[in-house]
mmCIF file of the N, C-alpha and C atoms, coordinates in Angstrom:
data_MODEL
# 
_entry.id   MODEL 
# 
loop_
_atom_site.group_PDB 
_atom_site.id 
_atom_site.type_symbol 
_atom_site.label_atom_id 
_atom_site.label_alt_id 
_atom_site.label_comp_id 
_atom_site.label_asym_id 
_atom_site.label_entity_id 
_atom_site.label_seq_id 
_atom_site.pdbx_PDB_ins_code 
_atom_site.Cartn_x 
_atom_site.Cartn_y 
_atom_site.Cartn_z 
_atom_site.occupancy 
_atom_site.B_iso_or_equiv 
_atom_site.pdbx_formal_charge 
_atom_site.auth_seq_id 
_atom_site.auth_comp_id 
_atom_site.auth_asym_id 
_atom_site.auth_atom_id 
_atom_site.pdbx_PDB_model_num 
ATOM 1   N N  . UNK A 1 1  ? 12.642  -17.351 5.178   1.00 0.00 ? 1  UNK A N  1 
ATOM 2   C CA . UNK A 1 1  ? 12.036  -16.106 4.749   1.00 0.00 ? 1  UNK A CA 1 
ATOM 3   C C  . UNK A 1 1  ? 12.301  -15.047 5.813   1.00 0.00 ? 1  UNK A C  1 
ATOM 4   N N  . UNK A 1 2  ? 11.735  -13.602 5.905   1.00 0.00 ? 2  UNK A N  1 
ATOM 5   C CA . UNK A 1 2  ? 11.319  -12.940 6.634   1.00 0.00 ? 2  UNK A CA 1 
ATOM 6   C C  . UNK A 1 2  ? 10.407  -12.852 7.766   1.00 0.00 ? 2  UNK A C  1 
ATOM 7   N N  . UNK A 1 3  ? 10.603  -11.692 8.653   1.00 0.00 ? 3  UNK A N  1 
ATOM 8   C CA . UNK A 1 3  ? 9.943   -12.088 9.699   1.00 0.00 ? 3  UNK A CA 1 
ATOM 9   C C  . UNK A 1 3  ? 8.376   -11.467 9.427   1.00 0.00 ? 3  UNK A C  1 
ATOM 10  N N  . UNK A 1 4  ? 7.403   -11.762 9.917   1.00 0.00 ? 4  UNK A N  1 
ATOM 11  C CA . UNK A 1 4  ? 6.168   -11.338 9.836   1.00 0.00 ? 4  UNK A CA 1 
ATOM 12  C C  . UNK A 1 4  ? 5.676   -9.749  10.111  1.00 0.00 ? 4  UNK A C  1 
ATOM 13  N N  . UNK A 1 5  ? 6.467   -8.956  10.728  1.00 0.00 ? 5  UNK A N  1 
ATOM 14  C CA . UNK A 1 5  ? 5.733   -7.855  10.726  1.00 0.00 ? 5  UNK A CA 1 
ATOM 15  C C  . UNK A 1 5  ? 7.131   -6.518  10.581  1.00 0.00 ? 5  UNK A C  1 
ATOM 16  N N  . UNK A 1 6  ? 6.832   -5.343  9.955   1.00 0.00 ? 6  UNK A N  1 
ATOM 17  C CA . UNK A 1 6  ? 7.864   -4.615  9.749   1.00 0.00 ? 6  UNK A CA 1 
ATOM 18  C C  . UNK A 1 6  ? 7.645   -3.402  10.585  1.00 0.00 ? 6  UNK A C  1 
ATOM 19  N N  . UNK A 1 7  ? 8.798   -2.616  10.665  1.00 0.00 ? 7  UNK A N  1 
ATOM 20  C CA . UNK A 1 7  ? 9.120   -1.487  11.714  1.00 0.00 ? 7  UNK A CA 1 
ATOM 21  C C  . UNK A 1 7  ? 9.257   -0.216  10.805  1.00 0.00 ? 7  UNK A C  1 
ATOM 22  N N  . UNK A 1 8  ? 9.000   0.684   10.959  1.00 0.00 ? 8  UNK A N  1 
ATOM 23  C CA . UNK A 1 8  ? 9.323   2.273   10.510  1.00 0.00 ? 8  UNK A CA 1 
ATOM 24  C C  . UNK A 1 8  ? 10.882  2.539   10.662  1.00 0.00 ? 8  UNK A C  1 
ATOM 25  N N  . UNK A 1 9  ? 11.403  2.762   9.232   1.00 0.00 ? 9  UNK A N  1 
ATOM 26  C CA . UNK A 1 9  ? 12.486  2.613   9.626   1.00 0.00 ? 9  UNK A CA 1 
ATOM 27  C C  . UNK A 1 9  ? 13.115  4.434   10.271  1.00 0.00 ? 9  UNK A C  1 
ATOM 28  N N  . UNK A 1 10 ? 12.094  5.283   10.511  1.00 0.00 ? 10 UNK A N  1 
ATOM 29  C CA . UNK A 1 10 ? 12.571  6.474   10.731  1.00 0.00 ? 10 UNK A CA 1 
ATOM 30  C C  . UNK A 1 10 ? 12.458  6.042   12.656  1.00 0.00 ? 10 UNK A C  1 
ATOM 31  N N  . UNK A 1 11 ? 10.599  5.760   13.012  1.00 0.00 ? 11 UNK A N  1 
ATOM 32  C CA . UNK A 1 11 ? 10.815  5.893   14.469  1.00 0.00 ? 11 UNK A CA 1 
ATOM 33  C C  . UNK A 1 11 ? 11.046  4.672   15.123  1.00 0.00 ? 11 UNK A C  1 
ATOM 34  N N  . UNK A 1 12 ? 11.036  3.450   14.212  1.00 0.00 ? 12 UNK A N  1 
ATOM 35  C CA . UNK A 1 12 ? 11.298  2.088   14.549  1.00 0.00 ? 12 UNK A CA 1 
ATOM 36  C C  . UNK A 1 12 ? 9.588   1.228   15.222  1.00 0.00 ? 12 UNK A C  1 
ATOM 37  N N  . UNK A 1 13 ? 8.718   2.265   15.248  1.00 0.00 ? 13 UNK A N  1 
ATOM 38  C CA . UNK A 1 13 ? 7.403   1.529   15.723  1.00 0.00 ? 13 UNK A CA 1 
ATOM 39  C C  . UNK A 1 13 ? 6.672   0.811   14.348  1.00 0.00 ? 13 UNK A C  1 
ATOM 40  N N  . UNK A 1 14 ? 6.205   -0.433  15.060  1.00 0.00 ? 14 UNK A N  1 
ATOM 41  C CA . UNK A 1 14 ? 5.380   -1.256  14.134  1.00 0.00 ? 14 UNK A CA 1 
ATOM 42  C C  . UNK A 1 14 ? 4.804   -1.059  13.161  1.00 0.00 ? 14 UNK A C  1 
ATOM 43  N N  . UNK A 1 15 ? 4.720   -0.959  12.016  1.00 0.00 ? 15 UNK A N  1 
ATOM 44  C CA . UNK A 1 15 ? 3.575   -0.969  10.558  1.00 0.00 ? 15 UNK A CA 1 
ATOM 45  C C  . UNK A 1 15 ? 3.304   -2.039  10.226  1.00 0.00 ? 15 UNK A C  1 
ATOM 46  N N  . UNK A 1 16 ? 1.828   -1.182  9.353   1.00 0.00 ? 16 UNK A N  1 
ATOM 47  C CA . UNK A 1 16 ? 1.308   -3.258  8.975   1.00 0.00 ? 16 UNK A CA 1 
ATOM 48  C C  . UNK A 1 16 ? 1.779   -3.002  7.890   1.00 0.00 ? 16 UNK A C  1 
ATOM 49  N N  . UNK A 1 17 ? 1.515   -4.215  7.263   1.00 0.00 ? 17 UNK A N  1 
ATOM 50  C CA . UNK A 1 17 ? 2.055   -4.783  6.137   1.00 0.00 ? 17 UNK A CA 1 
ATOM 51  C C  . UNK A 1 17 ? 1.281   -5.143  4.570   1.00 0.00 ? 17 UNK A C  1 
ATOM 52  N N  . UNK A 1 18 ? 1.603   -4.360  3.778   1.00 0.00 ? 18 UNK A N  1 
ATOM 53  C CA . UNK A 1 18 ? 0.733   -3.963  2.632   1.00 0.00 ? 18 UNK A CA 1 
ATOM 54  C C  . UNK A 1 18 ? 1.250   -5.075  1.184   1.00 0.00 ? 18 UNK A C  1 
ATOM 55  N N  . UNK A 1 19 ? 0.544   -5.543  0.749   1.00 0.00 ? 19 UNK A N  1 
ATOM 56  C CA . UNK A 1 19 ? 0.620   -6.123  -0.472  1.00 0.00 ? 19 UNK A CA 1 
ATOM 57  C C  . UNK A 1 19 ? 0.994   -5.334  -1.733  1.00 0.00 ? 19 UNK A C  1 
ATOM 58  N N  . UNK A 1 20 ? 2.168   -5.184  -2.359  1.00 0.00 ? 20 UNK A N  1 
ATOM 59  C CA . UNK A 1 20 ? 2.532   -4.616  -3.648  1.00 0.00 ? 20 UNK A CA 1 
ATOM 60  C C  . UNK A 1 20 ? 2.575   -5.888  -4.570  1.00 0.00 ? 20 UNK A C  1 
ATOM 61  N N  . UNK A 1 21 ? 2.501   -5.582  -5.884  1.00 0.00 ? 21 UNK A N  1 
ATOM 62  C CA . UNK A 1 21 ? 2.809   -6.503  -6.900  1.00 0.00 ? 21 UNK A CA 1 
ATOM 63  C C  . UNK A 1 21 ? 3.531   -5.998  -7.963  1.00 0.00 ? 21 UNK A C  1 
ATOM 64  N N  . UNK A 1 22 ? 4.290   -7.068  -8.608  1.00 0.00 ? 22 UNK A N  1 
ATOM 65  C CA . UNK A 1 22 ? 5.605   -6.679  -9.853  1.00 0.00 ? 22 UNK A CA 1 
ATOM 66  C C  . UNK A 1 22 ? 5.063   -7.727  -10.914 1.00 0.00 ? 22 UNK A C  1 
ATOM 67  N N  . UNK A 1 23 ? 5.329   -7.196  -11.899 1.00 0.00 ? 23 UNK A N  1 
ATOM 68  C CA . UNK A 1 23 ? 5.308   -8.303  -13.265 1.00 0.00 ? 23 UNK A CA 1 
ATOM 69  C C  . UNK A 1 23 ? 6.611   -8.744  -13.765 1.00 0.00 ? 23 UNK A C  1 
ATOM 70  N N  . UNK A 1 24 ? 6.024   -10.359 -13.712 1.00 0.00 ? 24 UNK A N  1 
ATOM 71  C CA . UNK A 1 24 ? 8.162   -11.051 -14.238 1.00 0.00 ? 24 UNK A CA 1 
ATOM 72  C C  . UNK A 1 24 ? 7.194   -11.993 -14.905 1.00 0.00 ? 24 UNK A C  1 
ATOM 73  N N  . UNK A 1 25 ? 8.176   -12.080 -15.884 1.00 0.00 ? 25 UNK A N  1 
ATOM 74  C CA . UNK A 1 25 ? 7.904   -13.123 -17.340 1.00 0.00 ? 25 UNK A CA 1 
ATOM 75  C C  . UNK A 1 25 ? 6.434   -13.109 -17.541 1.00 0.00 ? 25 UNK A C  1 
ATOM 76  N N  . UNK A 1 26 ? 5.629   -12.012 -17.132 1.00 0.00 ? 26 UNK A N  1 
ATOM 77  C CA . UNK A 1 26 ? 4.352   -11.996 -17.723 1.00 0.00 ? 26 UNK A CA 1 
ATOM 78  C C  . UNK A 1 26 ? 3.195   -12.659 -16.606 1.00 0.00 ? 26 UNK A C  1 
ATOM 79  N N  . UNK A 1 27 ? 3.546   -12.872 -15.610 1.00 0.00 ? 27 UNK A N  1 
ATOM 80  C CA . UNK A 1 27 ? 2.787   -13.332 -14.697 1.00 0.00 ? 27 UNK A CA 1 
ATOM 81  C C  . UNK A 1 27 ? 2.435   -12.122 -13.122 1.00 0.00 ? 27 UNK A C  1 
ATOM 82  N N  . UNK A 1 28 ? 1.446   -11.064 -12.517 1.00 0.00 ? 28 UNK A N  1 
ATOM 83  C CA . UNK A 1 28 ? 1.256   -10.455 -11.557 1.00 0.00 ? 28 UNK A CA 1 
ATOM 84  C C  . UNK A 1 28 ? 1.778   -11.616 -10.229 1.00 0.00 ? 28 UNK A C  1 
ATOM 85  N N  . UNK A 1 29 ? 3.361   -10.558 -9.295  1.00 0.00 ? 29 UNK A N  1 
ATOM 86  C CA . UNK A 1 29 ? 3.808   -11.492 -8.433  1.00 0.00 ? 29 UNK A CA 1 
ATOM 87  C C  . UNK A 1 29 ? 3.216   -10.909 -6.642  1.00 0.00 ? 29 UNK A C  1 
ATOM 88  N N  . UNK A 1 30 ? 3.451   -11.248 -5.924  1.00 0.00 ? 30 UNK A N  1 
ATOM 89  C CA . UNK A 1 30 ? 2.599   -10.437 -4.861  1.00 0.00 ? 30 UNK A CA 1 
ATOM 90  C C  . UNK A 1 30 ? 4.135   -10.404 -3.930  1.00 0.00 ? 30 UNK A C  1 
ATOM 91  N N  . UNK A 1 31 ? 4.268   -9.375  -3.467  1.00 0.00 ? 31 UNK A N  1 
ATOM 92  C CA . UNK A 1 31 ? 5.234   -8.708  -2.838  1.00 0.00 ? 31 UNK A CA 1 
ATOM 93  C C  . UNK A 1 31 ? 4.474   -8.099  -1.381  1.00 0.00 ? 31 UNK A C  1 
ATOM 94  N N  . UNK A 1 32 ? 4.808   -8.538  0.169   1.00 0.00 ? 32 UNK A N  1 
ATOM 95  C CA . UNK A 1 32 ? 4.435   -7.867  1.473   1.00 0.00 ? 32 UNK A CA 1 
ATOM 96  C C  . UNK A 1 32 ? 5.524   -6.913  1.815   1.00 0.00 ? 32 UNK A C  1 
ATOM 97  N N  . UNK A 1 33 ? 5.101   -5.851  1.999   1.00 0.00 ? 33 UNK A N  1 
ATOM 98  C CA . UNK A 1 33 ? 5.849   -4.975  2.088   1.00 0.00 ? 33 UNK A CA 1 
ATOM 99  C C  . UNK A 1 33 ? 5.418   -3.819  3.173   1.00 0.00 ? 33 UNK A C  1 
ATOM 100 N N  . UNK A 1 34 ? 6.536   -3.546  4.056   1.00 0.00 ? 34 UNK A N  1 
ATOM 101 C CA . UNK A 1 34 ? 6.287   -2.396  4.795   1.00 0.00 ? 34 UNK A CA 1 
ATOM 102 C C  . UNK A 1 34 ? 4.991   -1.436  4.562   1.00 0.00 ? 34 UNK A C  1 
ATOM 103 N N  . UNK A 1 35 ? 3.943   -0.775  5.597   1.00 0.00 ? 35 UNK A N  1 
ATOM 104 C CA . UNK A 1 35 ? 3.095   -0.224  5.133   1.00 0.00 ? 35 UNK A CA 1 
ATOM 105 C C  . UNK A 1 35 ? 3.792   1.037   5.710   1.00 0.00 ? 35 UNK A C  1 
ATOM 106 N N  . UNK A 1 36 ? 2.773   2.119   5.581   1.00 0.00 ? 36 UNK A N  1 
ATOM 107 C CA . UNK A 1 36 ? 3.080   3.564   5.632   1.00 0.00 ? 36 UNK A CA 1 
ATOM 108 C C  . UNK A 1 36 ? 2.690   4.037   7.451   1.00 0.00 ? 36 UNK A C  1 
ATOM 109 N N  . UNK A 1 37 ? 3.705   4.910   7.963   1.00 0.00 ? 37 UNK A N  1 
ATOM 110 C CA . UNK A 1 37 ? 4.126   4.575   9.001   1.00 0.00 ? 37 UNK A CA 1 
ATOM 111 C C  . UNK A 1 37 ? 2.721   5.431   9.522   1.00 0.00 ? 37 UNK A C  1 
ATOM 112 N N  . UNK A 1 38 ? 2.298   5.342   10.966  1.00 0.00 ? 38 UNK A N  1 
ATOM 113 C CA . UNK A 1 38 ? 0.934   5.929   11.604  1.00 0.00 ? 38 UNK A CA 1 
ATOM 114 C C  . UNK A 1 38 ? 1.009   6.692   12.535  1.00 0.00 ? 38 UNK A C  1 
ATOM 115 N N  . UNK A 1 39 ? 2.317   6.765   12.926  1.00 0.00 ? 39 UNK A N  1 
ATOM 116 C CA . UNK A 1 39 ? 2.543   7.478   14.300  1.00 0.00 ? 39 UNK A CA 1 
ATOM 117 C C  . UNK A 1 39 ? 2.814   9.060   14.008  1.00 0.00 ? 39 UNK A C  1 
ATOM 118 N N  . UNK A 1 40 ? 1.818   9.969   14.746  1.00 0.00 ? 40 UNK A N  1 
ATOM 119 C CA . UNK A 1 40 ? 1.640   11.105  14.394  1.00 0.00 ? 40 UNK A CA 1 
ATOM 120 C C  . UNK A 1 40 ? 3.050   11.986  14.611  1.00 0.00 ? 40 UNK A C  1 
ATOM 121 N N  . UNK A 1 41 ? 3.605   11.818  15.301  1.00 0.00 ? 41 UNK A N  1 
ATOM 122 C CA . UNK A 1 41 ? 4.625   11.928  16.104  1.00 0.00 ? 41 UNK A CA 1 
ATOM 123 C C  . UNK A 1 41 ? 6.148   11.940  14.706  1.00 0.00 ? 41 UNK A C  1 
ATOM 124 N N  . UNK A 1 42 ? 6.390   10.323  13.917  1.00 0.00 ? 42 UNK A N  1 
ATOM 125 C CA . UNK A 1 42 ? 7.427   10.623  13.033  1.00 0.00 ? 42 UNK A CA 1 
ATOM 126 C C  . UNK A 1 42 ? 7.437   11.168  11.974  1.00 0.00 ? 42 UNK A C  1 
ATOM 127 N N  . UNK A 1 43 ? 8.412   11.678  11.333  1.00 0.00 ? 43 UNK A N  1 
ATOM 128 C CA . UNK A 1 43 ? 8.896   12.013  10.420  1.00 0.00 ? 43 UNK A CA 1 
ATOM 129 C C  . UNK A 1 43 ? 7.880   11.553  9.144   1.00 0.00 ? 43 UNK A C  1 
ATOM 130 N N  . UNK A 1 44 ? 8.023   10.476  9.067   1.00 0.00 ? 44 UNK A N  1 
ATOM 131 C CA . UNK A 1 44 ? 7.699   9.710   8.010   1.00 0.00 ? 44 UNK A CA 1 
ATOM 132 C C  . UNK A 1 44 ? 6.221   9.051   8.013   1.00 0.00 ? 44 UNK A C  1 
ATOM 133 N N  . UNK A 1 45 ? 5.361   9.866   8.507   1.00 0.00 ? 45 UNK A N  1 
ATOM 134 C CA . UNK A 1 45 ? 3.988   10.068  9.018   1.00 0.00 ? 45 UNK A CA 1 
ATOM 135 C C  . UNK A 1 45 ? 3.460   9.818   8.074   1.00 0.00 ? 45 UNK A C  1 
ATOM 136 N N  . UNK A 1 46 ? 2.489   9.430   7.712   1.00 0.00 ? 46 UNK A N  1 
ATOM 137 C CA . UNK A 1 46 ? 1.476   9.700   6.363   1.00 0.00 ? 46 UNK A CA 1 
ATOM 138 C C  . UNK A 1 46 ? -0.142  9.546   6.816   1.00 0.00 ? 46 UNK A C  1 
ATOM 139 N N  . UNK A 1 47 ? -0.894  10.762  6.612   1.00 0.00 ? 47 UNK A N  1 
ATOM 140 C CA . UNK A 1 47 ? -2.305  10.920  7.135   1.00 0.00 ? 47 UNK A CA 1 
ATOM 141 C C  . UNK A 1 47 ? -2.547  9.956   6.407   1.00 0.00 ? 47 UNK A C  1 
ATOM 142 N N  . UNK A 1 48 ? -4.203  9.511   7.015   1.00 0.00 ? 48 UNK A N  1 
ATOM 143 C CA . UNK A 1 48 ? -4.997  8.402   5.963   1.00 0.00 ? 48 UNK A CA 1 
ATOM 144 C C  . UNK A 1 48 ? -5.486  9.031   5.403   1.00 0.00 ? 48 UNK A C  1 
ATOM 145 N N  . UNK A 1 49 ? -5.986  10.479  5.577   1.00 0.00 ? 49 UNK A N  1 
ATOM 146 C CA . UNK A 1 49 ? -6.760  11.231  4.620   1.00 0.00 ? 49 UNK A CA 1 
ATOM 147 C C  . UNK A 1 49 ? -6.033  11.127  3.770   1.00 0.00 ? 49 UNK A C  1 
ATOM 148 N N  . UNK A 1 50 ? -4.815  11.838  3.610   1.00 0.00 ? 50 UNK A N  1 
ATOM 149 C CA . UNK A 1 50 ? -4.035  12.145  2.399   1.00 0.00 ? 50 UNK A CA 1 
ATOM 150 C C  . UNK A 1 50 ? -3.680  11.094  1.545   1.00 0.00 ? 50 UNK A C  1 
ATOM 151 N N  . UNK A 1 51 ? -3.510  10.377  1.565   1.00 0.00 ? 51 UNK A N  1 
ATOM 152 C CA . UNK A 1 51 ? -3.059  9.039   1.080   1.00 0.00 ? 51 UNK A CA 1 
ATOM 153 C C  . UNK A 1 51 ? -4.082  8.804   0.109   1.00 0.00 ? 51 UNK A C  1 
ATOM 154 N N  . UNK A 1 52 ? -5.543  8.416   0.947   1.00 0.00 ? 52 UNK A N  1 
ATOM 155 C CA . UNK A 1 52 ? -6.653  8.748   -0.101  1.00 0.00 ? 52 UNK A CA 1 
ATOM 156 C C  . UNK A 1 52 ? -6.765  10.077  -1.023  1.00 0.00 ? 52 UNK A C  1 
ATOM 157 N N  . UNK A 1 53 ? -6.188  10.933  -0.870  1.00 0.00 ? 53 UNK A N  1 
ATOM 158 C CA . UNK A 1 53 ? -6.363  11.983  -1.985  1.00 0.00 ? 53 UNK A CA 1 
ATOM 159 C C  . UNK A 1 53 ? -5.297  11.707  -2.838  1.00 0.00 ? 53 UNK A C  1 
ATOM 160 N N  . UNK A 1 54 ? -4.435  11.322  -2.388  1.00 0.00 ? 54 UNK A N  1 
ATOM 161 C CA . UNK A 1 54 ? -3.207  11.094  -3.895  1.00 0.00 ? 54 UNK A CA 1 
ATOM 162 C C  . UNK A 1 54 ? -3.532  9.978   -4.803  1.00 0.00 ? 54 UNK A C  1 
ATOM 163 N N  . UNK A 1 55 ? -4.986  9.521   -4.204  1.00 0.00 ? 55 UNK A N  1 
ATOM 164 C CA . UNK A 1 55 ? -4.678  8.107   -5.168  1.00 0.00 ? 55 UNK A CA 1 
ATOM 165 C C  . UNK A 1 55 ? -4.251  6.927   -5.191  1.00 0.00 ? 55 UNK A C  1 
ATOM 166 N N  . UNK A 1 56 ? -3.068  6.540   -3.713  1.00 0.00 ? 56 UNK A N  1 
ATOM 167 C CA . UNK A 1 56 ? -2.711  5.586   -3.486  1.00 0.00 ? 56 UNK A CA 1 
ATOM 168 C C  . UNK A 1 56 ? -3.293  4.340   -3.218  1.00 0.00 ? 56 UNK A C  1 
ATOM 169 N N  . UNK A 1 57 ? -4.965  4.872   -2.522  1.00 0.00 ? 57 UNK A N  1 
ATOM 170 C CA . UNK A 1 57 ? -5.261  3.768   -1.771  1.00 0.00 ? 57 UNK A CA 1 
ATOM 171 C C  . UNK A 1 57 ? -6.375  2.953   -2.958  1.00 0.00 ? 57 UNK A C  1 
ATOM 172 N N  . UNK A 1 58 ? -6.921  1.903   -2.539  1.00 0.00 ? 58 UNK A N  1 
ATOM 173 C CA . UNK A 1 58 ? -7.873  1.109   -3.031  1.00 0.00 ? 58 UNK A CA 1 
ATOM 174 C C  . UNK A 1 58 ? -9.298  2.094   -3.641  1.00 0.00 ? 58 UNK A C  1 
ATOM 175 N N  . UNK A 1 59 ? -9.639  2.558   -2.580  1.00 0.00 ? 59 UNK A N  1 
ATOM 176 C CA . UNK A 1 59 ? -11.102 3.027   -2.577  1.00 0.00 ? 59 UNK A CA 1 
ATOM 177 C C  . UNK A 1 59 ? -10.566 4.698   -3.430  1.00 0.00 ? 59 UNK A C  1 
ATOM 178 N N  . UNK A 1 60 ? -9.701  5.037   -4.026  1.00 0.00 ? 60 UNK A N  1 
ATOM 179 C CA . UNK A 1 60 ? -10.026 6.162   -4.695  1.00 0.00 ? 60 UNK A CA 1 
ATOM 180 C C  . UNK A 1 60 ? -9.752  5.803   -6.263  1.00 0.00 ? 60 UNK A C  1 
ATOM 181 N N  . UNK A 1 61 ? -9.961  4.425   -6.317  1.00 0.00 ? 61 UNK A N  1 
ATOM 182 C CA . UNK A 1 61 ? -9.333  3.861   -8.009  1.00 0.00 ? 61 UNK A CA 1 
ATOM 183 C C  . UNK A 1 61 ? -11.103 4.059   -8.045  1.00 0.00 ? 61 UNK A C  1 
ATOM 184 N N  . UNK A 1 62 ? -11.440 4.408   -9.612  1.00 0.00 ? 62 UNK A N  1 
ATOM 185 C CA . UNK A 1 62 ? -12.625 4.107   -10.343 1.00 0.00 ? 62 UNK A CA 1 
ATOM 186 C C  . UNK A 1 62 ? -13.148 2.807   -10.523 1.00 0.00 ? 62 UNK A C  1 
ATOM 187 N N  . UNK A 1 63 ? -14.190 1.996   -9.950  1.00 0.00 ? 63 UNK A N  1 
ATOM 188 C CA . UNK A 1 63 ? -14.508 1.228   -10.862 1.00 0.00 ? 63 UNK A CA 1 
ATOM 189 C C  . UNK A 1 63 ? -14.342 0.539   -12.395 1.00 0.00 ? 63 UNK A C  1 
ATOM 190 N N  . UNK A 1 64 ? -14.379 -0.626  -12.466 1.00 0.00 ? 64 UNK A N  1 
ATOM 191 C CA . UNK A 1 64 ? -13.892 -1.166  -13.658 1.00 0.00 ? 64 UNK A CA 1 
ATOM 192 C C  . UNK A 1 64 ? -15.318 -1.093  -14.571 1.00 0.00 ? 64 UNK A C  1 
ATOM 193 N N  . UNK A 1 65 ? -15.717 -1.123  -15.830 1.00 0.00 ? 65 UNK A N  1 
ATOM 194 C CA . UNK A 1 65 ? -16.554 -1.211  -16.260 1.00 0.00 ? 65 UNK A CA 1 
ATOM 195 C C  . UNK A 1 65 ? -16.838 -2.773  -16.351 1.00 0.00 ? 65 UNK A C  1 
ATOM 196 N N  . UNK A 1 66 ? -17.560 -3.268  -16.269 1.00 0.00 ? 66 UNK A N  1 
ATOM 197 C CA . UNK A 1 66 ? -17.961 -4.918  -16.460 1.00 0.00 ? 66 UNK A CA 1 
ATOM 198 C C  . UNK A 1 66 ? -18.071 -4.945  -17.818 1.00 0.00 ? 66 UNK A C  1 
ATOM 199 N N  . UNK A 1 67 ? -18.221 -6.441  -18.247 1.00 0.00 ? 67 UNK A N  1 
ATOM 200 C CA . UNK A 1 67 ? -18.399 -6.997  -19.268 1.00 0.00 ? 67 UNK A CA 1 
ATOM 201 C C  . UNK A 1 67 ? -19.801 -6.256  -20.112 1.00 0.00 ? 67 UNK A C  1 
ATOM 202 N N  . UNK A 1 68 ? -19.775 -5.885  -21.206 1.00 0.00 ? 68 UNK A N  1 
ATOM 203 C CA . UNK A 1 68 ? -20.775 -5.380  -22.022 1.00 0.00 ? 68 UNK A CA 1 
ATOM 204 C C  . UNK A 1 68 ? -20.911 -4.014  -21.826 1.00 0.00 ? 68 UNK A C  1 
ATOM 205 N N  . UNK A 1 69 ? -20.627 -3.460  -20.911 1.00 0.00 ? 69 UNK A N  1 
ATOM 206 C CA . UNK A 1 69 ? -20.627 -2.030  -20.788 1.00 0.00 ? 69 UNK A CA 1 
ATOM 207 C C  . UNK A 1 69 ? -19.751 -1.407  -21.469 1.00 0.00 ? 69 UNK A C  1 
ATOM 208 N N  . UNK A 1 70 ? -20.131 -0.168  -21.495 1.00 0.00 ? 70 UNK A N  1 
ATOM 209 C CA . UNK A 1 70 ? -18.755 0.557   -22.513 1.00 0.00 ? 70 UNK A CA 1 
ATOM 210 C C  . UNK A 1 70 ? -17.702 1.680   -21.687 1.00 0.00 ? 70 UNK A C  1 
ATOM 211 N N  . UNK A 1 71 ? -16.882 1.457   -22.060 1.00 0.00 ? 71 UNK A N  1 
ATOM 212 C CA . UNK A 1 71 ? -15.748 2.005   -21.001 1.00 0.00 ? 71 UNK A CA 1 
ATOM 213 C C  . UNK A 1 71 ? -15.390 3.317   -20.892 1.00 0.00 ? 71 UNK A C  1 
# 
């Protein structure tokens, strides 16, 4: 396999490593993948604020409605 941790490929410093997923033959597959780079400094920067405002992250998805509730 691959090695355990990935690099920015603009300033080459460390990122962690984020879980994406793809659908094949009908089954959710889990994909580790480069995260979004932190260093204020490159190119390829991405605030945490912002990230949360586009939507990307976990905590700006809505709640699911549970069972019996109406959606």
């Amino acid at each position: 396999m691959g090695r355990d941790e990935h690099d920015c490929p603009v300033c080459g410093q460390p990122v962690t490593t984020v879980v994406r997923r793809y659908k094949t033959l009908g089954a959710w597959v889990p994909k580790w993948v480069a995260g979004p780079c932190r260093n204020t400094a490159c190119e390829a920067y991405v605030d945490p604020a912002a990230e949360a405002e586009d939507g990307s992250g976990e905590a700006a998805r809505p709640p699911r409605p549970g069972p019996g509730q109406p959606s």
